[in-house]
C-alpha positions in Angstrom: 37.2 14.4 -26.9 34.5 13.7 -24.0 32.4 10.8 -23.6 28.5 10.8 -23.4 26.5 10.0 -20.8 26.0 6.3 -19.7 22.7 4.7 -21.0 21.4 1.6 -20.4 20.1 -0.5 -23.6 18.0 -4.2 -22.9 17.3 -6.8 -25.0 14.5 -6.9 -27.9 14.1 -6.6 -32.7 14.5 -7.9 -37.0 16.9 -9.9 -39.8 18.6 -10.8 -43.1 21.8 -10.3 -45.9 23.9 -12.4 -48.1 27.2 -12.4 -47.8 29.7 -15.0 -49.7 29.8 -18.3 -50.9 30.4 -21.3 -48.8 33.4 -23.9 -48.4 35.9 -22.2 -51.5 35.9 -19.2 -49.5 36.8 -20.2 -46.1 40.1 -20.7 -45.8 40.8 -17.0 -46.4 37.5 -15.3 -45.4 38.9 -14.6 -41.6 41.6 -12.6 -43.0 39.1 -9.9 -45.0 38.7 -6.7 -43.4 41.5 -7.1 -40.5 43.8 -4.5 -39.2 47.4 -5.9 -39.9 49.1 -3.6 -37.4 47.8 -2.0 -34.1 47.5 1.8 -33.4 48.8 1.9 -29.7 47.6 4.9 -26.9 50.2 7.3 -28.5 49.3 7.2 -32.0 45.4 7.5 -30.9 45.9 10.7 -28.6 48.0 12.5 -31.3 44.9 11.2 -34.1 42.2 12.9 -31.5 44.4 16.1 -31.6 44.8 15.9 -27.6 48.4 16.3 -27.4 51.2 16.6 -30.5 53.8 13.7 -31.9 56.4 15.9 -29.9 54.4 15.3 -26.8 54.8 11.8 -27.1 58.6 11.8 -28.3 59.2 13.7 -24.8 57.1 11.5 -22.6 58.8 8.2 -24.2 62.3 9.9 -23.1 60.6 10.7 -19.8 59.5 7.3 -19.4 62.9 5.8 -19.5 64.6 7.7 -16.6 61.3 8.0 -14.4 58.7 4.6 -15.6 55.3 4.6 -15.3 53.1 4.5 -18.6 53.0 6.7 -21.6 49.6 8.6 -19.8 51.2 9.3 -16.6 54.1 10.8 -17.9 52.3 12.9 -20.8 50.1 14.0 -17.5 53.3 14.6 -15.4 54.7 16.8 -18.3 51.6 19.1 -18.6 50.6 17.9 -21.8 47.9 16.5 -20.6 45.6 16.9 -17.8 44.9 14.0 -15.7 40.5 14.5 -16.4 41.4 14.7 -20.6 43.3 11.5 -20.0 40.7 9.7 -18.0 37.7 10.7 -20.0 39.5 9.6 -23.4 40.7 6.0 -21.5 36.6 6.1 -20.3 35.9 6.0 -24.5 39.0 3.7 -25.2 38.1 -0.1 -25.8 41.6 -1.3 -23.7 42.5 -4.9 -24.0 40.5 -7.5 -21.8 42.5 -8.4 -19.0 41.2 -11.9 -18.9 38.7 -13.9 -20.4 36.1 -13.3 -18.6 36.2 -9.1 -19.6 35.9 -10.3 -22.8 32.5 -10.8 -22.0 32.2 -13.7 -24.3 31.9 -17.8 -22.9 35.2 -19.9 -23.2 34.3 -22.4 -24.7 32.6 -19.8 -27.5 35.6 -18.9 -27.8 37.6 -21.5 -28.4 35.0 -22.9 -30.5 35.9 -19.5 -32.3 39.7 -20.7 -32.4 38.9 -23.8 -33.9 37.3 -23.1 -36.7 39.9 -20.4 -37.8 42.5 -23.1 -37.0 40.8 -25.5 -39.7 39.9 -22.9 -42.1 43.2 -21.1 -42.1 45.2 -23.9 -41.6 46.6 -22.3 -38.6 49.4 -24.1 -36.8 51.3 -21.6 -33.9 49.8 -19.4 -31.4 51.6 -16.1 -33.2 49.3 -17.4 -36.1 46.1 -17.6 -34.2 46.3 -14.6 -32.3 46.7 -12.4 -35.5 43.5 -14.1 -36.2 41.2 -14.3 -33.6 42.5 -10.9 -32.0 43.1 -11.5 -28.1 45.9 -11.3 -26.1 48.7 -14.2 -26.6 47.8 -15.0 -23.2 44.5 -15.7 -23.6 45.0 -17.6 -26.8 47.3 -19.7 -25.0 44.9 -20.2 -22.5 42.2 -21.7 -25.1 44.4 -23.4 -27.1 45.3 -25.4 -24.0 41.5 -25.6 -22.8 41.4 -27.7 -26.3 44.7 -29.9 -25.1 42.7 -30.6 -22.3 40.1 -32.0 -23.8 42.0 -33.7 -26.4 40.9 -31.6 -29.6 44.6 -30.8 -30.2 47.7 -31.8 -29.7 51.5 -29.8 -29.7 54.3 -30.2 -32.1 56.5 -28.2 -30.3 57.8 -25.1 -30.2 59.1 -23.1 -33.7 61.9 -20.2 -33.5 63.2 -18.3 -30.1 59.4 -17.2 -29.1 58.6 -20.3 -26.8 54.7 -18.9 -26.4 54.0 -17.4 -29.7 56.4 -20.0 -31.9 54.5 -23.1 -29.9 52.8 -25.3 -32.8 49.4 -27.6 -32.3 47.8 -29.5 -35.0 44.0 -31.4 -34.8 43.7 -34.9 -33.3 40.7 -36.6 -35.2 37.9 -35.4 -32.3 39.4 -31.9 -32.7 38.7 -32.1 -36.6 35.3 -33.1 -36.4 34.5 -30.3 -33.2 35.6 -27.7 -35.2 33.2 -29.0 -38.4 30.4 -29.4 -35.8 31.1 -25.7 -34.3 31.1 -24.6 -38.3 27.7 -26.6 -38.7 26.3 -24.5 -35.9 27.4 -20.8 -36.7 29.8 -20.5 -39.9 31.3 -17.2 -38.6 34.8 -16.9 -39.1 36.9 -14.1 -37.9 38.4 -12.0 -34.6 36.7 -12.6 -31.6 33.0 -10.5 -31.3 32.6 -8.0 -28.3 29.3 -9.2 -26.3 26.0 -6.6 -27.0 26.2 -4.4 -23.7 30.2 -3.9 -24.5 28.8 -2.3 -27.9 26.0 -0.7 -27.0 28.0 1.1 -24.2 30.8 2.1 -26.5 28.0 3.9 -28.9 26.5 6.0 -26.2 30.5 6.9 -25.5 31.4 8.4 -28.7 28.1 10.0 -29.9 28.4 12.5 -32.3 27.4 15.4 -30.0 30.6 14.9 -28.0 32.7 17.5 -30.7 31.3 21.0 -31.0 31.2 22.6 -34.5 31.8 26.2 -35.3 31.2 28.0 -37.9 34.8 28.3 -39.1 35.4 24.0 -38.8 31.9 24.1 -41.2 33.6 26.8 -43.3 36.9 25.1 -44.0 35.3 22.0 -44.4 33.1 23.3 -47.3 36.5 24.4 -48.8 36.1 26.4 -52.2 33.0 25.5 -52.5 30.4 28.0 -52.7 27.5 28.3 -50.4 26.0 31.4 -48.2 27.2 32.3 -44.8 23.5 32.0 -43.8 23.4 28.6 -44.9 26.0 27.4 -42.4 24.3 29.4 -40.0 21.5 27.1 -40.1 23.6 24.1 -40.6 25.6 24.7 -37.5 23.1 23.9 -34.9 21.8 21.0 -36.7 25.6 19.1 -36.4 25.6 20.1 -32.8 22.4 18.8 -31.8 22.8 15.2 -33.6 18.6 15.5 -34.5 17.7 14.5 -37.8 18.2 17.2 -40.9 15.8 17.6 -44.1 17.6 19.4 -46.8 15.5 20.6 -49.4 15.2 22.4 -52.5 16.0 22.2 -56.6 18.2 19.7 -58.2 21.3 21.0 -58.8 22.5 23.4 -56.2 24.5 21.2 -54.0 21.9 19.4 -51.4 24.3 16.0 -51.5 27.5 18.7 -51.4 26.7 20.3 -48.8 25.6 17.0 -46.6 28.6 15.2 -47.6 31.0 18.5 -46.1 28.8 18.6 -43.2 29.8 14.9 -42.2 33.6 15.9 -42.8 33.4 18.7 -39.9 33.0 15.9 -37.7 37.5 14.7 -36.5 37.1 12.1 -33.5 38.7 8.1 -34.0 35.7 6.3 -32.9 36.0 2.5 -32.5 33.8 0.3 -34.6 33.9 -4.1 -33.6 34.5 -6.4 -36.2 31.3 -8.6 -34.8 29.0 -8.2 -32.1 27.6 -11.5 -30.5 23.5 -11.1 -29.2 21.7 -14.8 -28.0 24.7 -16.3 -29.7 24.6 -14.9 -33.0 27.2 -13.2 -34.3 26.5 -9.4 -36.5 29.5 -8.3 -38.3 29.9 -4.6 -37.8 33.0 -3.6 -39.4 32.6 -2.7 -43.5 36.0 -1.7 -45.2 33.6 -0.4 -47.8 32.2 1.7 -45.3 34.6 2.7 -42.3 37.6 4.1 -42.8 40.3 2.6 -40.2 43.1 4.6 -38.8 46.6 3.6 -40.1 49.3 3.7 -38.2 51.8 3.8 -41.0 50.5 6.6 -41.6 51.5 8.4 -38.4 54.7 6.6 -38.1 56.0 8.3 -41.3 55.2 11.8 -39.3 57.8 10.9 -36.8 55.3 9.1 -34.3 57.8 6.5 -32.5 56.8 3.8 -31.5 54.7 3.4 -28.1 55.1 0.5 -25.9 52.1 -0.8 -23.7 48.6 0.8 -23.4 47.1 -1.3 -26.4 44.3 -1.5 -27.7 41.5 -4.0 -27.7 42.0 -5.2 -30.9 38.7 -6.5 -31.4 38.0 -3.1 -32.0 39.2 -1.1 -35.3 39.6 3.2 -34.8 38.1 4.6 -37.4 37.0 8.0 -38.7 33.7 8.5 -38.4 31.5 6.9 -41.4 29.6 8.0 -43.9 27.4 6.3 -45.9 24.7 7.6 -48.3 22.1 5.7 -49.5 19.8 6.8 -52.5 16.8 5.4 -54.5 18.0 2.0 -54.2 17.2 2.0 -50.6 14.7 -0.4 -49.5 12.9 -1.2 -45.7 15.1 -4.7 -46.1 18.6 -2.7 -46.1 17.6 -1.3 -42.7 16.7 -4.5 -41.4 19.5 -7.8 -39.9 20.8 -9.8 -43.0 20.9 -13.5 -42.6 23.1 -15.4 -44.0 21.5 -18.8 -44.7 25.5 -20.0 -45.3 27.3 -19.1 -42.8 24.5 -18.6 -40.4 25.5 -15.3 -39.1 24.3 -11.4 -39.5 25.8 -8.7 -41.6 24.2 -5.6 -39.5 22.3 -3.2 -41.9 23.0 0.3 -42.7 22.2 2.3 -40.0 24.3 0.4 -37.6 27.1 0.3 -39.7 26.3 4.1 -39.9 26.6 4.3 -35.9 28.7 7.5 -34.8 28.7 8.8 -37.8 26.3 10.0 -40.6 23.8 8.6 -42.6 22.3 10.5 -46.0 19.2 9.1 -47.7 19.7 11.2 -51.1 16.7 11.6 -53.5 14.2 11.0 -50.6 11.0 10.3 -52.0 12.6 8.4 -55.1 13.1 5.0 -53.1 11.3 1.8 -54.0 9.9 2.4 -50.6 7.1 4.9 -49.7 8.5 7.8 -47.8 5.6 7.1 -45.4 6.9 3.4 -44.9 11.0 4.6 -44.5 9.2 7.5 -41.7 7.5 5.1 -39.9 10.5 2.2 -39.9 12.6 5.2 -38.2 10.3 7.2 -36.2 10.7 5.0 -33.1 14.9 5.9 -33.5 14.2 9.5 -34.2 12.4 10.4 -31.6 13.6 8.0 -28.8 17.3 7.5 -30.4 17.0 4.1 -29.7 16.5 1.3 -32.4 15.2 -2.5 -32.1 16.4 -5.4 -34.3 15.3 -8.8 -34.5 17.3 -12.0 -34.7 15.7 -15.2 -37.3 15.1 -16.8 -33.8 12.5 -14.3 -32.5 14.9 -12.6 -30.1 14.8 -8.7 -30.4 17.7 -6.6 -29.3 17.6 -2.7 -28.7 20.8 -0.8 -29.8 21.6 3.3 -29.4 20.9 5.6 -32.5 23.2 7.5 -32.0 23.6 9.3 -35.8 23.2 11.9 -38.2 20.7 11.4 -40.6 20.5 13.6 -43.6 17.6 13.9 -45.5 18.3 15.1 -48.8 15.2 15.9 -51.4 14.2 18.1 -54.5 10.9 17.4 -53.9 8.8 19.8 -51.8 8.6 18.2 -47.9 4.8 18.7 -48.1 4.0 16.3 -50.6 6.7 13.8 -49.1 5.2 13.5 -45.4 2.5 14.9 -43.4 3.0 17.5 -40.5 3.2 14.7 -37.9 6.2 13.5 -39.9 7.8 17.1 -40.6 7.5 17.8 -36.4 10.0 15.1 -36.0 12.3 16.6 -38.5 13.6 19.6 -36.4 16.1 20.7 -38.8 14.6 21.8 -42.3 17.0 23.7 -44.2 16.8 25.1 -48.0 19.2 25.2 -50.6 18.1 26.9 -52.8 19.3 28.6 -56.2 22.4 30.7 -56.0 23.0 34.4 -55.7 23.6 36.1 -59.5 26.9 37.2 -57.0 27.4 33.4 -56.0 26.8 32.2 -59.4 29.3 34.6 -61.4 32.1 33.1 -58.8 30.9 29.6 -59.6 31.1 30.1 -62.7 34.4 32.0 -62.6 36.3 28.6 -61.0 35.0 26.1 -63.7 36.4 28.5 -66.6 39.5 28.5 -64.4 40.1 24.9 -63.9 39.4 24.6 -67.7 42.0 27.7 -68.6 38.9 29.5 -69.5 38.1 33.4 -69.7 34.5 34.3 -68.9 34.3 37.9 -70.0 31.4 39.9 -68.2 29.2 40.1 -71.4 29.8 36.4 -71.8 28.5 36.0 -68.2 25.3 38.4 -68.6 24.4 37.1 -72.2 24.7 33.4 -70.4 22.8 34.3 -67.7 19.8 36.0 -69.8 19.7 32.6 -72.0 18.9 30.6 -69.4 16.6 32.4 -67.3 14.9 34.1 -70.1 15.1 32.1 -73.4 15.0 28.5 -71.3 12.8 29.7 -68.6 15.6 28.5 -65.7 16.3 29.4 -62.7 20.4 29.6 -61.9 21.7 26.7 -60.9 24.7 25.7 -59.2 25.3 22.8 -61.6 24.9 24.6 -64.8 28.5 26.3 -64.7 30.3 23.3 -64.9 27.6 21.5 -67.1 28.5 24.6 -69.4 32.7 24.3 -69.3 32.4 20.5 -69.9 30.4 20.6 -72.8 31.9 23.9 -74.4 35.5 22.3 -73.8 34.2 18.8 -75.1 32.9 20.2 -78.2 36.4 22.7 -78.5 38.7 19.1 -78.4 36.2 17.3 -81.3 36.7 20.7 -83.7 40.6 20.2 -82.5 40.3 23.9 -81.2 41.5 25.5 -78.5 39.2 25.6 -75.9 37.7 28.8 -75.9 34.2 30.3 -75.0 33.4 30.1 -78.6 29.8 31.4 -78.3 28.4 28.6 -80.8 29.6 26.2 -78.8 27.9 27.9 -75.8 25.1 28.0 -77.3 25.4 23.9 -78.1 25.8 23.6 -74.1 22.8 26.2 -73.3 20.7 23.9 -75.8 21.6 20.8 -73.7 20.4 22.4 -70.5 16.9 22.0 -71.1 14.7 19.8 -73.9 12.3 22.8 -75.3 12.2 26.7 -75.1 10.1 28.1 -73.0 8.0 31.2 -73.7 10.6 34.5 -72.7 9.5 36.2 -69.4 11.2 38.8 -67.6 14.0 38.4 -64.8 16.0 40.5 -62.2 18.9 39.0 -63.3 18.4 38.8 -67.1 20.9 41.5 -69.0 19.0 43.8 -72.1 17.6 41.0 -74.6 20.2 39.8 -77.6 19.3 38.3 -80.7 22.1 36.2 -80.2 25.6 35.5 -78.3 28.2 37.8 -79.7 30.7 38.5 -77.2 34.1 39.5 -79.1 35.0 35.7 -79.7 35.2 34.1 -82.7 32.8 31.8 -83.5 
């Protein structure tokens, strides 16, 4: 993994979203979408493939007899050279030292801990660390910043830990702060990272740090069926991060292929739970839409456990996102969501979206004009820099550093004008299969369903739909086929079987009317009808 060049991203842009209901849901609503556990420096450089869980079982013995940290000894060992290391620290969000790296105000901060406190009914600093995600030492720092001022006061200390197992409860003043602070912004959750922290952290783990072959494309498409040549001009499209417009008939695997082209991509990249702009706090992190990292998961390879070298936990590794969006997609959705409630933002798509990819499927079929979603994004597209704007007036400009698919069936000429079509560099067909790409296609489906496909079934299928229906091939139309012959073989209570009458039933729901015969390269000799040596 290497990290991207440094940018520098100002202030300056737009709002709105609802997100929950009010009081009811408080006491809880910290606790949604936070990482139980931690993933520690081990556990991420085995998930970035930089060196292997054995690696790290040696350098743990090595640290015993020699010290130092995990990186120094992986280094020492040759696992690791020392520029890998240093370039993958450069794009890892380590733990604030104080809390003034946090980058956030104090007393924002403990105005933070407060509400959680009275929400969550929180009582010992274990408690309100797990919640507000900072260091014990910090916490314990804020909580007494509010002894100070007489907001709480202790009850002591609970079980051996004397900092973690240290109990504080409200005075009266305390109680009514925190309402105040939850008058004045009704966010509740861990700590936010500030705007230039996030920004910074985009630039770092852009997509165009990995490099994608043709063989990482290849596996990723699996047993799917697509043409080398298609990859081909996939490839350089992934490596470039520009925009992509795939194009072409319904049916032949546009969204496939766009949703395999996001899984080439392997690096953790670390997405905030919040981010706090003017004072406002955008919440980032979407369990509906990132996938975090679990360390469970790699402890029950054999990863021991790594002590030290944590990890801002403010920050969740995740796999890159994906996130498709298709005619329900609307100007709004790419826009700041307020929440009139709890007076924060939920950020919109695209920045959810960050470091990752983004498909707009059936473009052209949005509420929106295709002209008005081209022009919201042709600042980002060009420039790859976006500009949001708070309910206050304050605009904010954030890296756009994404894929974005365009996926269509509708010819790219009708849907935008050449100005548009300039600033989509990547234009890509996909087209109707090969009779060579359709027979295997079709070949799997009869497979999966314990089906045989004998050749004269194939050719008298083939001549049906491209010369009685007036079709082209399809990609879709195999399985279409199989699911319909084998749904109509379990109402008879038959065996399923390519039972040319019930082939026929299937060929019939392809298409509404009959179109007048014509004459195709692919099309077997004319037959009066399917007859294919099974019984019908």
């Amino acid at each position: 993994m290497r990290c991207g060049t440094d940018l520098a991203f100002g202030s300056t842009s737009r709002a709105e979203r609802v997100v929950r209901s009010p009081e009811k849901q408080r006491k809880t609503r910290f606790q949604e979408d936070v990482i139980a556990t931690r993933l520690q420096l081990g556990d991420l450089l085995v998930q970035a493939r930089l060196v292997t869980v054995e690696d790290i079982s040696t350098a743990l013995e090595r640290q015993v007899s020699h010290g130092g940290r995990l990186g120094e000894n992986l280094v020492a060992m040759g696992a690791l050279t020392q520029n890998a290391l240093d370039a993958f620290l450069h794009c890892f969000p380590t733990e604030p030292a104080d809390i003034a790296a946090t980058g956030l105000d104090s007393i924002d901060l403990m105005g933070l801990m407060m509400k959680l406190i009275y929400s969550a009914r929180l009582q010992t600093i274990r408690q309100i660390t797990e919640a507000v995600m900072l260091p014990t030492r910090m916490v314990a720092e804020l909580v007494q910043m509010a002894v100070d001022r007489k907001l709480l006061q202790s009850l002591g200390v609970r079980g051996a830990d004397s900092v973690g197992g240290a109990s504080y409860i409200f005075t009266e003043e305390g109680k009514r702060w925190a309402v105040d602070a939850l008058g004045r912004v009704g966010y509740i959750g861990p700590a936010p990272v500030p705007l230039d922290q996030f920004n910074e952290q985009v630039v770092h783990q852009k997509l165009t740090n990995e490099t994608i072959t043709f063989d990482r494309i290849r596996k990723s498409i699996g047993s799917l069926t697509f043409e080398d040549a298609l990859i081909e001009k996939c490839g350089p499209a992934l490596n470039s991060g520009r925009a992509m417009l795939l194009y072409g008939p319904p049916g032949n695997g546009k969204t496939s292929i766009a949703r395999c082209l996001a899984n080439v991509f392997s690096d953790i990249i670390y997405v905030p739970y919040a981010i706090a702009v003017e004072g406002q706090i955008i919440r980032v992190f979407d369990p509906a839409i990132h996938v975090a990292i679990d360390p469970a998961a790699l402890k029950e390879r054999g990863l021991p456990a790594v002590r030290h070298d944590v990890l801002d936990s403010r920050w969740v590794p995740c796999a890159r996102p994906f996130l498709v969006a298709g005619g329900e997609l609307t100007l709004e959705m790419l826009d700041l969501l307020y929440n009139s409630v709890g007076r924060y933002y939920e950020a919109p798509l695209h920045i959810k979206a960050l470091g990752g990819c983004f498909i707009i499927d059936d473009f052209g079929r949005q509420i929106v004009s295709p002209t008005a979603l081209l022009n919201r994004w042709i600042v980002p597209l060009e420039n790859r820099i976006d500009y949001l704007k708070l309910h206050t007036g304050k605009s904010f400009s954030v890296p756009f550093e994404e894929l974005v698919i365009f996926s269509t069936n509708i010819e790219p000429e009708d849907l935008m004008d050449p100005a548009f079509l300039r600033r989509l560099p990547y234009k890509i067909e996909v087209g109707a299969p090969s009779l060579e790409s359709f027979r295997r296609i079709f070949e799997m489906e009869c497979a999966k369903a314990g089906l045989t496909l004998s050749s004269e079934a194939f050719d008298s299928i083939v001549y049906r739909i491209e010369i009685e229906k007036g079709l082209e091939l399809a990609a879709y139309q195999p399985r279409f086929i199989v699911d319909q012959v084998v749904a109509t073989c379990r109402f008879m209570q038959r065996v399923p079987e390519m039972s040319p009458r019930y082939v026929e039933y299937a060929l019939d729901n392809l298409r509404v009317h009959r179109s007048t015969p014509q004459q195709s390269a692919h099309a077997a000799q004319p037959q009066a009808a399917l007859s294919y040596g099974v019984s019908t």
